[in-house]
N, C-alpha and C positions, 0 to 999 in steps of 0.2 A: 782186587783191581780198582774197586772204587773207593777203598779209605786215602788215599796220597791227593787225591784230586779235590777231594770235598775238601783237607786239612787245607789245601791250597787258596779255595773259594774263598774259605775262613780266615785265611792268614790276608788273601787282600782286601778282602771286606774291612777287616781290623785297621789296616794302613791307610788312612788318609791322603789321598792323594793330595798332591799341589797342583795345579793348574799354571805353568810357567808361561812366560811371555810372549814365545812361540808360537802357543798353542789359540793365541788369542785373536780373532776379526776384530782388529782394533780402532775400524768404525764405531761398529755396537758398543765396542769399550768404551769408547769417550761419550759417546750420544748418552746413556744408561747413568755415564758416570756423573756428569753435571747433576744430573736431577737427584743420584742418592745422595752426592754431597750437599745438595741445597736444603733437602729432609731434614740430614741431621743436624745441621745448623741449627734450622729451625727448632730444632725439637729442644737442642740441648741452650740454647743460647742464654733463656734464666739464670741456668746451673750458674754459666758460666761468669754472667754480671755480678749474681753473689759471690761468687769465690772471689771477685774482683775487688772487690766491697769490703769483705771479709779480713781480705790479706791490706787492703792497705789504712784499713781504722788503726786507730793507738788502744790497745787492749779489749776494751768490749764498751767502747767509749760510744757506737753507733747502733748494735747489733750483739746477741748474745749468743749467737749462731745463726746455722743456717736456715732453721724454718722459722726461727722469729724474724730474720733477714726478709726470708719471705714475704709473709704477710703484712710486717711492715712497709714496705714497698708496695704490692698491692691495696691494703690500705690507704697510703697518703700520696700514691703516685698511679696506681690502677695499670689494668696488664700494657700500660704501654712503656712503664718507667721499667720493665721485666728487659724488655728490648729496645730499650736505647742506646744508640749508636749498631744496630741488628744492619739497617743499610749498608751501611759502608762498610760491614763485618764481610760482605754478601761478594765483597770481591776479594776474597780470601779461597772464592772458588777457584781461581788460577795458581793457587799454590797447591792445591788439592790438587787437580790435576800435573801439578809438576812431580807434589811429592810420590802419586801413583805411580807415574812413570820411570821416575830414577828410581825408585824400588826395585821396580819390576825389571829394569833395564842395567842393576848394580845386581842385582842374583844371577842374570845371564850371564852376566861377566864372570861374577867371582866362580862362577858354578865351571868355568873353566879350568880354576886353580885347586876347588874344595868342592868337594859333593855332599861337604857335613852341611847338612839344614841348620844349624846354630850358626857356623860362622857365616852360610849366607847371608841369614838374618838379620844379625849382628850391623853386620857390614854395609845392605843397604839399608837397613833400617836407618842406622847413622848417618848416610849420605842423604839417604831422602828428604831428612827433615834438616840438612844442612842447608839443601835447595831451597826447601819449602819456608823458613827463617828468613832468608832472604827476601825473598816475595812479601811475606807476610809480616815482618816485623814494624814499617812503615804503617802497615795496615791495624794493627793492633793497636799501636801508640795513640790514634784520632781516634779508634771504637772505644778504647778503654775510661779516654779524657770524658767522652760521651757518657758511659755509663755510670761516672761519677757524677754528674748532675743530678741534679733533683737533691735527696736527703744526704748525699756524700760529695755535696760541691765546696763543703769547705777541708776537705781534704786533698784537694786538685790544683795547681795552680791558675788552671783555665776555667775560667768563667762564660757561657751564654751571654751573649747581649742580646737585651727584648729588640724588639722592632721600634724604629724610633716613630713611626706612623700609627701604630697600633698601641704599643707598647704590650704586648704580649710575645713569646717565645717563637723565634722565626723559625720558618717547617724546616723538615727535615733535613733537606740538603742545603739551605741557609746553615744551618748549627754547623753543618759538616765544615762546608769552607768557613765558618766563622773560628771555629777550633782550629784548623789547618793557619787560617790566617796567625790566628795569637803564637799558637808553635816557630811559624817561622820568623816572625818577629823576633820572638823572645828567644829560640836557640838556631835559625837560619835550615837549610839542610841538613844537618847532622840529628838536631833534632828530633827527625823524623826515624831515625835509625837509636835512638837512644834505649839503653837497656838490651840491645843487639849482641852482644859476649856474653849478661844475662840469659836472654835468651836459647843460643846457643847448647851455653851451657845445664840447661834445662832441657830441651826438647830433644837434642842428639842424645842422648841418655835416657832419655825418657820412651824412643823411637827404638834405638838400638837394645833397651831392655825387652821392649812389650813385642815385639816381634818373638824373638827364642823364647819366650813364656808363654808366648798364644799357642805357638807350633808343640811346644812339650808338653802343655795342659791338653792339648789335641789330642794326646797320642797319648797321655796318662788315662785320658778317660774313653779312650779305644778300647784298651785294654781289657777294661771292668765293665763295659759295657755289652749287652748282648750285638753277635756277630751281625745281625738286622736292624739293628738303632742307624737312624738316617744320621751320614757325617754332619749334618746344616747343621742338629741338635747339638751333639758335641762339640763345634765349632762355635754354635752361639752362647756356650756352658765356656770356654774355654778362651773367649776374650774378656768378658768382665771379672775375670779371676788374673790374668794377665795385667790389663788395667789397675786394678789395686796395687798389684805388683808393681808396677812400674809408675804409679801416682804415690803413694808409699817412700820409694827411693828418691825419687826428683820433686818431692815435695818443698822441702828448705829450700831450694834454689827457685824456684818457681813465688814462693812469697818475695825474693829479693828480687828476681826479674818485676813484681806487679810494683812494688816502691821505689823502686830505678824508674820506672816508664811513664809512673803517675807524680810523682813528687820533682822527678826533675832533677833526680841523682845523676853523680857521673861514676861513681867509685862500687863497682860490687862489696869488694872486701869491704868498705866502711858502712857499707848497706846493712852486711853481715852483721859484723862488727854491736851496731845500735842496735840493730835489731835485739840478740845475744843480749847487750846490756838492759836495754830499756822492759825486756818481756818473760828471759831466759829463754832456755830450749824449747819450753813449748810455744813459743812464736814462729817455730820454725813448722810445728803443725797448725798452723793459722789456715783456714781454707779446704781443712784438707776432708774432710767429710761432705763439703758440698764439690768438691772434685770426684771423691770417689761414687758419690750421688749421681753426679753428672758421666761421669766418663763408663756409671755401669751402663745404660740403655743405651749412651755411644755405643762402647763395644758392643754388645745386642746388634743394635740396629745398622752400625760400620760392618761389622761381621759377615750377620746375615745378608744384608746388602753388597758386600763386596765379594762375598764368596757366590752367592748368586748372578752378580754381576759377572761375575767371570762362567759363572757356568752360562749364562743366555750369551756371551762374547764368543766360546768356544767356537770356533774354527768347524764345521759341517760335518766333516769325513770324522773328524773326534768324537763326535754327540754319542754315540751308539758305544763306545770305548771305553767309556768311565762310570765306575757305579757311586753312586750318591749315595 
């Protein structure tokens, strides 16, 4: 009488639950969420200046990768040149909160039509970061111009002006609106959205891959694992395996989004195009070790942060419902 019942324990210990949008006090949701998005910014923002660096130098004309990137920057710019333009990145928190939401609010939906966990994925994963593009593409374009200052200002069209009283570099949100100013000068409104289809086309593929990789890699290493291994471990084992994945595939378009948005392109394809000519194919992996450097401890810390986040959100009558 008792072997059906233990198989049973076993078989949902095994299944990782999802925690759906429902299920969630979406008070706690948002209050919890600002602060883990603000963390990992913080955490990962280096990564992300290198790669930035990385992808729009002319061959290794600045930098020989990513840890000489490194400590050349530290060296001749010290940890503040690591997070230049980090402010203004900082309201990229309103697209984090949008891209949570339309996630979470596009698997409710599709979950009406499909109950397969890929296509939900899939589905909002792509929608999410359509929103989230939106919000954010503006907001990249003035942090990215930023971060090419100091040792990669003449790969930028925009230039810092010193302070004409001091003559030393105006603080922080001087640079901001000094950069915003030359932008709209030199390409008005649009501007500001440029490299925007780039984009796009990078981060919906990028979004719509890494979701049905996180959720399979989930459930691949359920499997192998003992039926007592906490889900958090396996879930935080099974986003930077996803990440690769989906940094790996949206790599090449993502170096042509960074020299669209820094250089002041308007044509992808010819973006492509030079790129292809001037480097071959491996130009097209430019950056992409200090992405997957960067996006491993994101996922880590997106992960465990988001999956916790939603377990402290859970809705009261649920707490007791769900095993970990």
């Amino acid at each position: 009488m008792s072997g059906p019942p233990k198989t049973d324990r076993m078989q949902q210990k095994r299944n990782i639950q999802i925690i759906e949008w429902e299920d969630l006090d979406k008070r706690k949701f948002y209050s919890f969420g600002v602060f883990m998005t603000m963390t990992i910014r913080a955490t990962v923002y280096p990564a992300t200046l290198i790669r930035t660096r990385l992808q729009v130098q002319r061959g290794k004309s600045l930098y020989s990768g990513t840890f000489d990137a490194f400590f050349k920057i530290l060296r001749t710019e010290g940890v503040r040149g690591l997070y230049r333009g980090f402010m203004v990145n900082t309201f990229t928190l309103i697209s984090g909160q949008a891209y949570i939401t339309t996630y979470e609010l596009v698997r409710k939906y599709v979950s009406q039509y499909s109950n397969d966990n890929t296509v939900k994925s899939l589905v909002a994963g792509g929608s999410a970061s359509l929103v989230a593009q939106s919000i954010t593409v503006p907001i990249d374009v003035v942090s990215q111009q930023l971060m090419m200052q100091g040792q990669g200002q003449h790969l930028t069209r925009f230039r810092l002006t010193s302070n004409p009283e001091t003559g030393k570099p105006k603080k922080v949100f001087g640079q901001t609106r000094n950069i915003m100013a030359q932008i709209f000068a030199a390409d008005g409104l649009p501007g500001f959205y440029r490299g925007y289809v780039a984009s796009l086309l990078t981060y919906i593929p990028n979004s719509a891959v890494w979701w049905p990789f996180y959720h399979f890699y989930a459930e691949q290493l359920s499997k192998l694992a003992p039926s007592d291994c906490p889900h958090l471990i396996l879930q935080a084992m099974a986003g930077p395996l996803a990440a690769a994945t989906a940094s790996t595939v949206t790599n090449p378009m993502d170096v042509v989004r960074a020299r669209v948005q820094v250089e002041g392109r308007t044509s992808v394809v010819e973006t492509f195009k030079q790129l292809i000519h001037e480097e071959g194919f491996w130009g097209l992996t430019k950056g992409l070790s200090a992405r997957i450097i960067s996006s491993t401890p994101t996922a880590i810390v997106m992960v465990v942060g988001y999956e916790t986040l939603k377990k402290l959100s859970l809705r009261p009558e649920l707490v007791d419902s769900r095993h970990w």
